[in-house]
Backbone as CSV, one residue per row, in Angstrom:
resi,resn,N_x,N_y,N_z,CA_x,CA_y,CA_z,C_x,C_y,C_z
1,UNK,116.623,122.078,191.471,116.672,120.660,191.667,116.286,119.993,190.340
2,UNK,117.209,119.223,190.054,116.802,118.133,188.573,116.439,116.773,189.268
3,UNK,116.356,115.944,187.582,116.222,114.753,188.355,115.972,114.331,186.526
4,UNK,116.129,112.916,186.339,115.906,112.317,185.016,116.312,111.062,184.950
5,UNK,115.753,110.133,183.857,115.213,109.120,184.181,115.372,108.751,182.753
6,UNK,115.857,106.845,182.183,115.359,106.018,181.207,115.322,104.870,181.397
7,UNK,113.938,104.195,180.755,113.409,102.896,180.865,113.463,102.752,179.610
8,UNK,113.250,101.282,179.390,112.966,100.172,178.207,111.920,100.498,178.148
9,UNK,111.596,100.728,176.845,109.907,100.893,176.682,109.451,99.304,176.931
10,UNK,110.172,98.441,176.432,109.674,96.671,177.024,109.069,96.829,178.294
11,UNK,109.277,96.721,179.219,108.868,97.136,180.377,107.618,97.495,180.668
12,UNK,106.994,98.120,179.497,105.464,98.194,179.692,104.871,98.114,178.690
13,UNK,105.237,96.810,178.148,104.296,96.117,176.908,103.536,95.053,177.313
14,UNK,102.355,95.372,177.364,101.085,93.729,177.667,101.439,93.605,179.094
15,UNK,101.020,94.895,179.788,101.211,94.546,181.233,99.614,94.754,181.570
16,UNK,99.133,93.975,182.659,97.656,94.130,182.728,97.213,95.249,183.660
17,UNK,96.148,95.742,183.710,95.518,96.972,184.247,95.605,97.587,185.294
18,UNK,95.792,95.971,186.509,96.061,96.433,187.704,97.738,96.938,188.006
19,UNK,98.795,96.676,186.932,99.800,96.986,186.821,100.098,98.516,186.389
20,UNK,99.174,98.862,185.416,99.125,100.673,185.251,98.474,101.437,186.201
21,UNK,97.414,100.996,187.317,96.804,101.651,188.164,97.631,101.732,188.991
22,UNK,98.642,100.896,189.473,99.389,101.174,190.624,100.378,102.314,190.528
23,UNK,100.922,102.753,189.367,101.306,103.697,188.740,100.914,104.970,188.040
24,UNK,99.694,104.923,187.481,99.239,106.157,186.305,98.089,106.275,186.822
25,UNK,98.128,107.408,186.896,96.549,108.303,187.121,95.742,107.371,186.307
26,UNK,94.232,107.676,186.474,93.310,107.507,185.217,93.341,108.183,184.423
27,UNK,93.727,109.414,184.145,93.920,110.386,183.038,95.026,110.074,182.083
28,UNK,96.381,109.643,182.750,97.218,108.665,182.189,97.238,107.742,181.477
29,UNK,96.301,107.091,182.062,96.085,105.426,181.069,95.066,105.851,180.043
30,UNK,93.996,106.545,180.429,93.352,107.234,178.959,94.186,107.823,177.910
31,UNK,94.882,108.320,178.627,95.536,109.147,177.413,96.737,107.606,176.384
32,UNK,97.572,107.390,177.248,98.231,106.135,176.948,97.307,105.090,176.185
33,UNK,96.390,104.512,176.716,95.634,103.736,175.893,94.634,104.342,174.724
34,UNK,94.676,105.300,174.621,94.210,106.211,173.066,95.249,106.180,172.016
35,UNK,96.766,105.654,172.667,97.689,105.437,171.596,97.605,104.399,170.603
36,UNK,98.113,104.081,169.693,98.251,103.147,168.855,99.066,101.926,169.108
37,UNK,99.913,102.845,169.745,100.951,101.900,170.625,101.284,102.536,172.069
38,UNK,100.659,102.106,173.169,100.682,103.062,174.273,101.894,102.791,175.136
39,UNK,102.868,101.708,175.156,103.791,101.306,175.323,105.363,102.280,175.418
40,UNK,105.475,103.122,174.678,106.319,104.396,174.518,105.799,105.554,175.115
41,UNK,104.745,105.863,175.567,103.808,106.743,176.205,103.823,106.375,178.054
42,UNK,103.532,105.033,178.031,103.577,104.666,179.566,104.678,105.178,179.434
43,UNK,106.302,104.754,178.966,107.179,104.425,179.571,107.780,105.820,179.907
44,UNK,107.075,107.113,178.520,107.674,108.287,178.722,107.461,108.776,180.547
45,UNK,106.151,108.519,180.376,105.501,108.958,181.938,106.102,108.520,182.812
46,UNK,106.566,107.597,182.725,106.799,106.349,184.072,108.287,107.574,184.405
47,UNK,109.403,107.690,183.464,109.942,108.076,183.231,109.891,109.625,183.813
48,UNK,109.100,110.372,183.654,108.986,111.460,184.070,108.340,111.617,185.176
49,UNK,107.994,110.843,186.115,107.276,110.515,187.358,108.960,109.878,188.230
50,UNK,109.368,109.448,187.364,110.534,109.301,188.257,111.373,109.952,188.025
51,UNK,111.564,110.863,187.299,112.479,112.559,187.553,112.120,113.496,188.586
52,UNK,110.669,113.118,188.158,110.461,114.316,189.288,110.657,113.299,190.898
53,UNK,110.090,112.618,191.073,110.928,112.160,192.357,111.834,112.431,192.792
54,UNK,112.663,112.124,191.819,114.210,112.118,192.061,114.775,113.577,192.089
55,UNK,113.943,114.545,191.643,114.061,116.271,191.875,113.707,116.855,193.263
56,UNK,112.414,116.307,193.836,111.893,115.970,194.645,112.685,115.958,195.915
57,UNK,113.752,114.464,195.744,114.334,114.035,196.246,115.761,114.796,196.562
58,UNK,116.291,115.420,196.104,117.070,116.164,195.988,116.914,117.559,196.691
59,UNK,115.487,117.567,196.844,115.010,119.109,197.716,115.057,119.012,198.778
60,UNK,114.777,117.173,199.064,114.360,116.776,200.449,113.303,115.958,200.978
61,UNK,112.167,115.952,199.978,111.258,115.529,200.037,110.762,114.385,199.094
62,UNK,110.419,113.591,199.845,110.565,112.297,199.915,108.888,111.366,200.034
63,UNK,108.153,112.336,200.627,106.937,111.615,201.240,105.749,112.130,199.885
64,UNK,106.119,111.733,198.762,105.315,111.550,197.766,105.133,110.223,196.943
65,UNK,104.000,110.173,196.613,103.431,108.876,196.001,103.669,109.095,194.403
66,UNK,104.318,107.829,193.798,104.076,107.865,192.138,102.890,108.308,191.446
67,UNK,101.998,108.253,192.222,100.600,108.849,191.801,99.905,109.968,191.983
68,UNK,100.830,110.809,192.988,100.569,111.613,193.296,101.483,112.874,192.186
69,UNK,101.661,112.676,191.275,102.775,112.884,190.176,102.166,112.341,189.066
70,UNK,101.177,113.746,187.974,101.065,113.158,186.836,101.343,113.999,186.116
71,UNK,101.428,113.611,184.912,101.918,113.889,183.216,100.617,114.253,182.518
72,UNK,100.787,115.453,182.036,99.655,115.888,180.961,99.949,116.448,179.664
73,UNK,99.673,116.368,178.868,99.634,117.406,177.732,98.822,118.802,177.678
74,UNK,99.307,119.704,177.193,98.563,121.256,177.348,97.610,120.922,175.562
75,UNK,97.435,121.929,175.445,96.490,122.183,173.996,97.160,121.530,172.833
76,UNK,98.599,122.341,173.152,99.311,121.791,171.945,100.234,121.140,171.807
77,UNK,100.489,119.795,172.812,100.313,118.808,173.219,101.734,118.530,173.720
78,UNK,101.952,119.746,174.684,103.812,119.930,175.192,103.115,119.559,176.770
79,UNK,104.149,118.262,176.962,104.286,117.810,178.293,104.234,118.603,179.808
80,UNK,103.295,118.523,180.620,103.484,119.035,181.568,103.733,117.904,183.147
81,UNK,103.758,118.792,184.531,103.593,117.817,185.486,102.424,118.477,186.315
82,UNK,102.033,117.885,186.923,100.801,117.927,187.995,100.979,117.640,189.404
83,UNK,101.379,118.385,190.221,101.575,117.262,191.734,100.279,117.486,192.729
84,UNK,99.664,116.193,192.347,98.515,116.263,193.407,98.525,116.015,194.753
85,UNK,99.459,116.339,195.413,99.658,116.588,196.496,99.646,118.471,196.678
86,UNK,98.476,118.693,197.321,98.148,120.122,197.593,99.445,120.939,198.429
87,UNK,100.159,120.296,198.915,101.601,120.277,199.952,102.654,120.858,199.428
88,UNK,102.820,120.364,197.922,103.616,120.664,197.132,103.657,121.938,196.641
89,UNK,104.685,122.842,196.563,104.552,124.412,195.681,105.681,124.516,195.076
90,UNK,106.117,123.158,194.021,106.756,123.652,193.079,106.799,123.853,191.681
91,UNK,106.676,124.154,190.663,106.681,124.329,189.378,107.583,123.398,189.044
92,UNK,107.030,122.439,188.017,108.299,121.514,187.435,108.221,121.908,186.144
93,UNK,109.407,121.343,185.584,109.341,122.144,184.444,109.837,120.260,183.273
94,UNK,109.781,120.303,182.708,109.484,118.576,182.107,109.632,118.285,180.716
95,UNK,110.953,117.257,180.763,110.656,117.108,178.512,110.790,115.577,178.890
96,UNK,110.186,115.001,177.937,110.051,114.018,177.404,110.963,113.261,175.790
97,UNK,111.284,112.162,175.971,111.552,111.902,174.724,111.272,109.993,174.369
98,UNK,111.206,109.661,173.463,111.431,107.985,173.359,111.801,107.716,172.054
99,UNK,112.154,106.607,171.388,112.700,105.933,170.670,111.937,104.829,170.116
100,UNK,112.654,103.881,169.609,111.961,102.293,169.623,112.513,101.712,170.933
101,UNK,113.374,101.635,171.771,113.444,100.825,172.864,113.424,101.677,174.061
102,UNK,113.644,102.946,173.850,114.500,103.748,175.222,113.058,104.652,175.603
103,UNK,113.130,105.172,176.705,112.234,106.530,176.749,113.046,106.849,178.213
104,UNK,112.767,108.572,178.119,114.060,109.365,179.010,113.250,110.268,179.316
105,UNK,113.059,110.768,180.277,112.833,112.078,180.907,114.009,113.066,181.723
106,UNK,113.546,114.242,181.901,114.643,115.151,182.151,113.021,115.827,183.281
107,UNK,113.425,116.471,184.405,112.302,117.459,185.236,113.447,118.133,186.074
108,UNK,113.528,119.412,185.858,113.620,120.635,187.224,112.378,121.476,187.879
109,UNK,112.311,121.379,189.107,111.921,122.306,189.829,112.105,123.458,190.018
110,UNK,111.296,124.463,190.235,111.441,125.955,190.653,110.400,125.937,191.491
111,UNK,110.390,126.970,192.603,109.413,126.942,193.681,108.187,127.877,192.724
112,UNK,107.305,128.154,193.194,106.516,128.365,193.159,106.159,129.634,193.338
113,UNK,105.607,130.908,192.611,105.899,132.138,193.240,104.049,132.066,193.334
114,UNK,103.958,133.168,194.214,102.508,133.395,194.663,102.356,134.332,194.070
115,UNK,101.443,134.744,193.390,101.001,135.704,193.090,100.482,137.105,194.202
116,UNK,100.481,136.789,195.195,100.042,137.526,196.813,101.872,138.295,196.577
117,UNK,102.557,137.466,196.335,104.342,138.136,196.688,105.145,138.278,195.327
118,UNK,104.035,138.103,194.275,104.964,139.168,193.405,104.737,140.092,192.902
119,UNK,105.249,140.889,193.296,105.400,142.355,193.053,105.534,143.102,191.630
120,UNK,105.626,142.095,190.921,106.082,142.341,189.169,104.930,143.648,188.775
């Protein structure tokens, strides 16, 4: 299952606080507001929160919250997803990109293997 996504980075320039909470984790907006310009950063996320939906969506499932869907960086600072919904067992897999006006995400899913059932 795919799913991908582009916004105007405009879109989330000088929007006020209660406007990123309804959307971005707190880990999100920390990270975003540590930018210089956090504006290309929201929009990547926003962006990749709505791929994966829309991957999501495509599986079938539907009864997830934008927030329940976050964006992280690993060590060396390659995009990941998070679904905090404990319900969820899929692996997304997630790139990011932006510009001066555009920002795009791309997310596929793969289920989830258990470690209990693989046999490797």
């Amino acid at each position: 299952m795919i799913g991908v996504d582009i916004e105007n980075i405009s879109r989330f320039k000088d929007k006020e606080c209660a406007f990123y909470e309804r959307i971005f984790t707190k880990s999100e907006i920390e990270y975003c507001e540590s930018k210089r310009n956090p504006a290309p950063h929201y929009a990547a996320r926003f962006c990749a929160k709505e791929a994966v939906f829309k991957a999501l969506s495509s599986a079938g499932i539907g009864n997830i919250l934008i927030t329940q869907i976050e964006v992280y960086n690993d060590k060396n600072g390659s995009p990941h997803v998070r679904l905090l919904n404990p319900d969820m067992k899929y692996k997304v897999h997630i790139s990011l990109s932006h510009d001066k006006e555009k920002a795009i995400a791309f997310a596929m899913l793969s289920h989830e293997v258990s470690r209990e059932n693989n046999n490797v």
